[in-house]
C-alpha positions in Angstrom: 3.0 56.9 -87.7 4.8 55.8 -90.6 8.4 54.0 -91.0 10.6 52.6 -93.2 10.9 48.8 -93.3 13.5 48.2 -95.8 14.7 44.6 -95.9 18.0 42.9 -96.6 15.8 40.1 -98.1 14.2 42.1 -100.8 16.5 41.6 -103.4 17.9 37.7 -102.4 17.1 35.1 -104.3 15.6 32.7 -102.3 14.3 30.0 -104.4 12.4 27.7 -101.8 10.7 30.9 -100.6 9.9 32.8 -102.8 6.2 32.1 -104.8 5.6 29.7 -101.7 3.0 30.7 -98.4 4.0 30.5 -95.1 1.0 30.5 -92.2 1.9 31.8 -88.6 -1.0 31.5 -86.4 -0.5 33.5 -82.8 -4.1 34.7 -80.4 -3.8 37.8 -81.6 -1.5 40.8 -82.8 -1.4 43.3 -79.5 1.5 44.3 -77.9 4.6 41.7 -76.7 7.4 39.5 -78.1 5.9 36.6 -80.0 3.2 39.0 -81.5 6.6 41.4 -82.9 8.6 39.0 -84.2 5.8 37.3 -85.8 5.2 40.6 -87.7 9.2 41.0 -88.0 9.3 37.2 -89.9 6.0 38.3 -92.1 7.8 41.1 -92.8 10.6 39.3 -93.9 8.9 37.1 -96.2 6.9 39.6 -97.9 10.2 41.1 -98.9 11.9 37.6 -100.0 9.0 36.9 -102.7 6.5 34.2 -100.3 3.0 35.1 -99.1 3.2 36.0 -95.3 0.1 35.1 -93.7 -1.1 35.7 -89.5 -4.5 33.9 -88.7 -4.9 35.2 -85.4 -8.0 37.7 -83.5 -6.6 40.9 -84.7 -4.7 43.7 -82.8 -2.7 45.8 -83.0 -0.2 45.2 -84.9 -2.4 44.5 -87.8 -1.9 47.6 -89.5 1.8 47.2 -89.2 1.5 43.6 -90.5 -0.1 44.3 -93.7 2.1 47.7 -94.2 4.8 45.5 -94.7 3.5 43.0 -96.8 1.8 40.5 -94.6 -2.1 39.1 -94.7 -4.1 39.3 -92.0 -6.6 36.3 -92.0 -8.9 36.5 -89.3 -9.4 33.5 -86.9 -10.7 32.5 -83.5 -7.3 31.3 -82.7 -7.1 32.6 -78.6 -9.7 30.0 -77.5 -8.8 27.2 -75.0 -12.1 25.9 -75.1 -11.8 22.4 -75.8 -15.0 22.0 -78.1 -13.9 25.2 -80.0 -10.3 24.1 -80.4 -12.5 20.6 -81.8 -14.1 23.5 -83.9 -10.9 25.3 -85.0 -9.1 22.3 -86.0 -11.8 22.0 -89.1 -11.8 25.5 -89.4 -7.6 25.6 -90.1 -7.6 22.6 -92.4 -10.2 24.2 -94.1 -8.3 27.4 -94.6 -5.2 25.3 -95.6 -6.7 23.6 -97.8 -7.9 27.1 -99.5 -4.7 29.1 -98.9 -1.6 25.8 -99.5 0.5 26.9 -97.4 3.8 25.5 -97.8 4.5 25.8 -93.9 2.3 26.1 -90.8 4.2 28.2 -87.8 2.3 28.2 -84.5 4.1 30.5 -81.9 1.9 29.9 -78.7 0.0 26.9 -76.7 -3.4 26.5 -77.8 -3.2 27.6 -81.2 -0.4 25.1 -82.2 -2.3 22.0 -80.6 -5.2 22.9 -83.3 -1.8 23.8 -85.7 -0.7 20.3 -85.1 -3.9 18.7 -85.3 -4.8 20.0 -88.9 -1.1 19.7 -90.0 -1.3 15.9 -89.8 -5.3 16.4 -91.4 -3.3 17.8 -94.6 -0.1 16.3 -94.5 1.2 20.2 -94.1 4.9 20.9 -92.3 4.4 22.5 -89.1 7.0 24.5 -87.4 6.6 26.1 -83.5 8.5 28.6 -81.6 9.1 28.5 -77.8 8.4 32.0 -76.5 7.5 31.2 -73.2 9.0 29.0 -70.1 5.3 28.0 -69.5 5.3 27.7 -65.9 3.9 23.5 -64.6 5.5 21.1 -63.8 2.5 18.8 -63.4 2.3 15.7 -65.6 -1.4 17.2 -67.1 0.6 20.7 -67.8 3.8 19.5 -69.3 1.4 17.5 -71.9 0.0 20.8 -72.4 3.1 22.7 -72.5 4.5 19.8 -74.8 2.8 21.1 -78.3 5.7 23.8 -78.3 8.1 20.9 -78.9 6.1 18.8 -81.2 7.0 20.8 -84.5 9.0 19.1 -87.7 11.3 22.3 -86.2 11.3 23.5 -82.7 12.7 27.1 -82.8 14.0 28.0 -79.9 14.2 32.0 -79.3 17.1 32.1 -77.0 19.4 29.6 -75.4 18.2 29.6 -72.3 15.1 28.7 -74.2 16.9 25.6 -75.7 18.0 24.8 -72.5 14.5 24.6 -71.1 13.1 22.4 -74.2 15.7 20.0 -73.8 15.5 20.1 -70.5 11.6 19.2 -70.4 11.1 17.2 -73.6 15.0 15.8 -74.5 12.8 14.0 -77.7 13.1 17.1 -79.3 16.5 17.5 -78.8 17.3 16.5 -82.4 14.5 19.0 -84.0 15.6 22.3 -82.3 16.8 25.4 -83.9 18.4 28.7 -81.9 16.6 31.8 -83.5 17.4 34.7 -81.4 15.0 37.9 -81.6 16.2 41.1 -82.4 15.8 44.6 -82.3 15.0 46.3 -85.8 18.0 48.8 -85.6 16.5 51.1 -87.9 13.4 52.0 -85.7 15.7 51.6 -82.8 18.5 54.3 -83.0 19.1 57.6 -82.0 19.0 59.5 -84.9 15.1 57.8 -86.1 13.4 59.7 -83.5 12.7 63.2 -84.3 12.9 65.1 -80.7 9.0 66.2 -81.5 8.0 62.5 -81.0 9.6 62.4 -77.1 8.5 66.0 -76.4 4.6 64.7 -77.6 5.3 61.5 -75.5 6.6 63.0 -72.2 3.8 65.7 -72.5 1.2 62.8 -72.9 2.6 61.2 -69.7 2.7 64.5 -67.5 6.7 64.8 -67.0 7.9 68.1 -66.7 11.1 68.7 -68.9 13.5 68.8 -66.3 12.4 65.1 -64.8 14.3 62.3 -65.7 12.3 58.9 -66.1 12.9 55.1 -65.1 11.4 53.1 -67.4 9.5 49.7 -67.0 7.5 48.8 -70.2 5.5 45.8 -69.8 2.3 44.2 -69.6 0.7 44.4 -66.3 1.7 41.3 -64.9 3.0 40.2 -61.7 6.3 38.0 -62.5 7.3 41.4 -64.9 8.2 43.1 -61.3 6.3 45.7 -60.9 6.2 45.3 -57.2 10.1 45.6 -57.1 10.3 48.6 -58.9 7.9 50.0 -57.0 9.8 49.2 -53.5 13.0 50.5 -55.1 11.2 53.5 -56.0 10.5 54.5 -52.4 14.1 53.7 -50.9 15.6 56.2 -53.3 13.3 58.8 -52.7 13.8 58.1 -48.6 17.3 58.3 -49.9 16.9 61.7 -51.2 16.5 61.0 -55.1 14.3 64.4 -56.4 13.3 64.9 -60.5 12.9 61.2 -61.3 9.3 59.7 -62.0 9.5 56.4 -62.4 7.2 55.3 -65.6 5.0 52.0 -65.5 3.8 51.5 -69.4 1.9 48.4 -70.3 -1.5 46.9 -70.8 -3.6 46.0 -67.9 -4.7 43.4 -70.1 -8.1 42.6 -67.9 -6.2 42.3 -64.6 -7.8 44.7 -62.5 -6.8 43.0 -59.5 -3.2 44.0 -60.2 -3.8 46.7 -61.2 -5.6 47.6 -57.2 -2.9 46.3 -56.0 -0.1 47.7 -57.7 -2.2 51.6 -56.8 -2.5 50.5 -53.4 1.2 49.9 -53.2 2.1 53.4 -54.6 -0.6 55.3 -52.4 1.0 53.7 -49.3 4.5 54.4 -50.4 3.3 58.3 -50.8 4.8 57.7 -54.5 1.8 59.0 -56.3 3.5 61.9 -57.9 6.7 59.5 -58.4 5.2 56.3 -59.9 3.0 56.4 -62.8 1.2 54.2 -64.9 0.8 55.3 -68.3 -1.0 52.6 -69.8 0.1 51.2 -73.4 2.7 52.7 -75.5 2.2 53.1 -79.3 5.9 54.6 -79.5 8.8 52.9 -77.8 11.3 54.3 -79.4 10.6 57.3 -78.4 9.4 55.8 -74.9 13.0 54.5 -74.8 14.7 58.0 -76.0 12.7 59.8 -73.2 14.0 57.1 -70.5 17.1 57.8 -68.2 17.2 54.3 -67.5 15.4 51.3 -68.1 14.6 48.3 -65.7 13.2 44.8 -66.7 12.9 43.5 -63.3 11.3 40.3 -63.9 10.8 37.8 -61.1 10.3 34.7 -63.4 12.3 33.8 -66.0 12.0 35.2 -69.4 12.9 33.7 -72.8 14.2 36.7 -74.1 14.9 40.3 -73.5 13.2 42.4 -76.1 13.3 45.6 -74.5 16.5 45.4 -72.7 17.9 44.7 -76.9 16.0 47.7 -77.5 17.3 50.2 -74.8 20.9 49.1 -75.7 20.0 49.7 -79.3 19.2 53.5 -79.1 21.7 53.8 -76.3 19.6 54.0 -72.6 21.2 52.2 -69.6 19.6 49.6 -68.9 19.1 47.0 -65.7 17.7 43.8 -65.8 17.0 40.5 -63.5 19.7 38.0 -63.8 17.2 35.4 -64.7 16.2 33.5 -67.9 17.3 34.9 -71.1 17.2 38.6 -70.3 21.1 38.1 -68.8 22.2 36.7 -72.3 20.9 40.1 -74.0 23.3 42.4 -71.6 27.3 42.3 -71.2 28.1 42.6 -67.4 30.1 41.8 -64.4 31.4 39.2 -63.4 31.3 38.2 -67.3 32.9 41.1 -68.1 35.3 44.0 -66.7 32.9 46.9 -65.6 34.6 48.4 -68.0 32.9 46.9 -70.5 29.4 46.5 -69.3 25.9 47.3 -71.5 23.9 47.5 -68.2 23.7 46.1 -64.9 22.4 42.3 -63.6 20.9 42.3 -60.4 19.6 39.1 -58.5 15.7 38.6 -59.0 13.4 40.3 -56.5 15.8 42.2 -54.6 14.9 45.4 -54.5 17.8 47.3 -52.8 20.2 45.9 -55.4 17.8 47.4 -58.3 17.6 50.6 -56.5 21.7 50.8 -56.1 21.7 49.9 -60.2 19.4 52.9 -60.7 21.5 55.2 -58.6 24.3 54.3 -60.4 22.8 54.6 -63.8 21.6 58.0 -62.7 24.6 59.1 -61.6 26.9 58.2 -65.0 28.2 61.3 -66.3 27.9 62.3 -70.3 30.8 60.5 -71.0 30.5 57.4 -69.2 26.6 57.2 -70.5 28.4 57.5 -74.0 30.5 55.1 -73.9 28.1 52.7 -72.5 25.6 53.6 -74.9 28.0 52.8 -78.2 28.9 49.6 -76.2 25.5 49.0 -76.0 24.8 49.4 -79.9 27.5 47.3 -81.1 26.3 44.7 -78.7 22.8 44.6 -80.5 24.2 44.7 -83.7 26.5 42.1 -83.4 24.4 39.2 -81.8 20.3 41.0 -81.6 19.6 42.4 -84.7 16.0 41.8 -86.6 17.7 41.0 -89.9 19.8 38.7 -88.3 16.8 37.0 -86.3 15.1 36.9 -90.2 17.7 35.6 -92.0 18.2 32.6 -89.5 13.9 32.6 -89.4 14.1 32.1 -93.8 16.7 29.8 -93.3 14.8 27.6 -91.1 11.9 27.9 -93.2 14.2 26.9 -96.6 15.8 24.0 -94.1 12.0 22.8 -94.0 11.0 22.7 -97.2 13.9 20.8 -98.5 12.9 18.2 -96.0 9.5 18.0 -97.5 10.0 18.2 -101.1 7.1 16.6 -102.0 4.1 18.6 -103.1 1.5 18.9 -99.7 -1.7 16.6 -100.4 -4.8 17.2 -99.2 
């Protein structure tokens, strides 16, 4: 599938940027936040004139990344082997030495302790982002966790994010940067997903035309509150909810134990014709067009709220855990008047107040759903959007390199 990735950056002049190469190094390139907004900031590059290279495992993404202008240089970069981080340290000075990157970005733990390592080799500017809350609070495990905040910036991609980083390491206080993620409102709207694409989609999943579908997409993974949705599920069908199948899409990502578990829990609940895991999705838009409603019922914290952005962007109710950043990424009561809301909050881990937020969701009628869906639009384009997240990623970048005008030695 092909889109459209036209840039705001492409015709800015961006002096410190543009002729210059900037090196993000992530694991890999499969599905999840850091992995899309590293190809978002690539993107974003490639249009503003600099050379946008990922060293990473590969994925899937890749394609994507070098569609829009970025370089794919492959690189053992998901070890946490000890002797091969030794190894990879070598390895990335090497290929900075080759390559002269103007900046090094690291965006998660292991990588960005052989990032910082072969930074200080060539004398290179290293930046990190925090995507994660990193879960420790042992003195060996906040050392670990501490690479995150060791950049000459320490990007921050929400502010409960900041909050945490300060927080856990206040020495960083002075290097931190708010850059909050976004949703690419292009991709994400209405009228950029031809009805075909849901019909395929729905068809693929085995929902019959007149079901409606609750949404979870996420990696299999316990804290993304599977289990919760799952519980709901079965009180609202005791309740009498009929023509709903609630949709599980995400990796299993190896974690066949989960996976048992999270099969056992739907056979005993007799949900099996209700609950469905789908495995990956290739198409969320058109995951998200297809949804009635869309849950991120997280039981730990997250730093962001990608796809809660996303289903306000192309206008889906959507509910999410009060927790972490995902409550910063959706306008509702008390905050706000219910009037006004973009979604619903519910405590973490409860199901019976998710299951009264679906029922409610299900139950808006075409006006109401509407109204909260062009709420939910402007919300996202107003604080969430990807140029916005780009534009403050280049300008961190540009902040960077004026701090480190000299030429990089090796």
């Amino acid at each position: 599938m092909q889109h459209s990735y036209a840039s705001p950056f492409a015709h800015d002049v961006l002096s410190p940027l543009a002729g210059r190469t900037v090196l993000q190094i992530i694991p890999s390139l499969d599905a999840g936040g850091a992995e899309r907004t590293t190809v978002d900031t690539a993107g974003a590059l490639a249009a503003a004139g600099a050379r946008a290279l990922v060293a990473c495992e590969g994925g899937r993404l890749v394609a994507e990344l070098q569609a829009r202008g970025g370089v794919w240089v492959p690189f053992p970069a998901r070890s946490k082997n000890p002797v091969a981080m030794a190894l990879n340290v070598r390895k990335l000075a090497h290929l900075i030495h080759i390559e002269r990157p103007a900046i090094v970005h690291a965006r998660s733990r292991a990588p960005a302790w052989v990032a910082l390592a072969a930074c200080r080799l060539t004398k290179t500017p290293f930046i990190t982002t925090y995507h994660g809350a990193y879960s420790g609070r042992s003195p060996l495990k906040l050392r670990y966790n501490s690479v995150m905040a060791r950049g000459d910036i320490v990007v921050a991609n929400s502010h409960y994010t900041r909050d945490l980083i300060v927080k856990n390491f206040p020495w960083a206080r002075d290097r931190l940067r708010v850059v909050v993620n976004g949703a690419d409102l292009r991709r994400f709207t209405v009228e950029a997903v031809d009805p075909a694409r849901v019909e395929r989609l729905r068809a693929s999943w085995g929902i019959a035309p007149e079901e409606r579908i609750v949404l979870l997409a996420a990696r299999l993974t316990a804290w993304k509150g599977h289990r919760v949705l799952i519980e709901a599920a079965s009180k609202l069908v005791r309740a009498g909810l009929v023509g709903t199948v609630f949709v599980l899409a995400g990796d299993e990502q190896g974690k066949t134990g989960y996976v048992k578990e999270l099969d056992a829990l739907i056979r005993k609940a007799g949900l099996e014709h209700t609950v469905r895991r789908v495995g990956h999705c290739d198409d969320m838009p058109a995951a998200l067009m297809a949804a009635s409603v869309v849950t991120v019922p997280s039981t730990e914290p997250e730093t962001f709220g990608r796809v809660a952005v996303e289903a306000q962007s192309i206008g889906v109710p959507v509910i999410v855990s009060d927790l972490g950043a995902v409550g910063e990424t959706v306008v509702a009561p008390p905050d706000a008047p219910p009037e006004h809301r973009t979604g619903w909050r519910v405590p973490a881990g409860d199901a019976d107040a998710l299951a009264d937020a679906i029922s409610a969701a299900l139950k808006l009628g075409a006006s109401a759903r509407g109204a909260m869906a062009a709420r939910g639009r402007s919300h996202v384009e107003a604080h969430f959007s990807v140029d916005r997240m780009a534009h403050d990623m280049l300008d961190t970048y540009a902040a960077l390199l004026e701090t480190h005008a000299a030429p990089v030695s090796f």
